[in-house]
N, C-alpha and C positions, 0 to 999 in steps of 0.2 A: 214434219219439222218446218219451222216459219223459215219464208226465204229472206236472206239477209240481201241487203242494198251491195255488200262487198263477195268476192269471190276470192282465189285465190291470191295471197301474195305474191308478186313478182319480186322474185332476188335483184336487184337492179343496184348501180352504184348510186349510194347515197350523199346528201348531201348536208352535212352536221350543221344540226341547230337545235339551240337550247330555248326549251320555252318553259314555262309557268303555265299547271291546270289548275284547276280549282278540286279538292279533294275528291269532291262527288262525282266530278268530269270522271277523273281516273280512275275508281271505284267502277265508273260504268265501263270504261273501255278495257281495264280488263276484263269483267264480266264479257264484254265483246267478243275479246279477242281468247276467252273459254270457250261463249257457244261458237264462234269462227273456225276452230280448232277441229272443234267436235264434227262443224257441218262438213266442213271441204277435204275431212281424213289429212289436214296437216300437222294432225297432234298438235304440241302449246306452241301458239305464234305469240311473239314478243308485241304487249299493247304498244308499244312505239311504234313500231312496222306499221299499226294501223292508220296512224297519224297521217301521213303521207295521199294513201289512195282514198282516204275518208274527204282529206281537202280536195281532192281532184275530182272526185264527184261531185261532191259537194259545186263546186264553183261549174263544173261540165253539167250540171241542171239547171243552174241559176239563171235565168232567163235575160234577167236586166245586164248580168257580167256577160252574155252569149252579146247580146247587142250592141254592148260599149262594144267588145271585142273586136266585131263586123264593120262599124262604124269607123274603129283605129285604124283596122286593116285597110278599108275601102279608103280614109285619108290617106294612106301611107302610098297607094299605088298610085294616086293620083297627083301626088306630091315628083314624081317623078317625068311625067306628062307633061308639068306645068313647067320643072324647069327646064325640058327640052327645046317647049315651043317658046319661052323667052328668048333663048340662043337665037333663034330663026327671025324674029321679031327684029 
């Protein structure tokens, strides 16, 4: 059996949002979340469900969004630094 990029669903509290696929989009992500079903023995998981941890991979591979990220983060700590040492100044 091919291995899929997702594993199991985490029951998690969700957060409501409505969006617009494109008909083939959804065509495929239920077919998805069939063989999904089928691989991980969680019988029929709701193609919405998949929405969710498909974006988080998704963006958790994406190499340019991992480096903005890094980049945000490492401004943000140093933004605290600076305004200590002005106090001092």
């Amino acid at each position: 059996m091919a291995k899929l990029k997702l594993g199991t669903i985490p029951d998690d509290k969700p957060i409501k949002l409505t969006i617009e696929l494109p008909a083939a989009v959804h065509r495929d992500l239920v077919a998805y979340a069939n063989v999904l079903g089928r691989e991980t023995g969680q019988g029929a998981v709701e193609p919405a469900k998949l929405i969710g941890p498909m974006l988080a991979r998704f963006m958790a591979t994406d190499r340019a969004f991992a480096k903005s990220q890094r980049a945000s983060s490492a401004a943000q700590r140093q933004q605290p630094e600076r305004a200590s040492s002005e106090k001092t100044a």
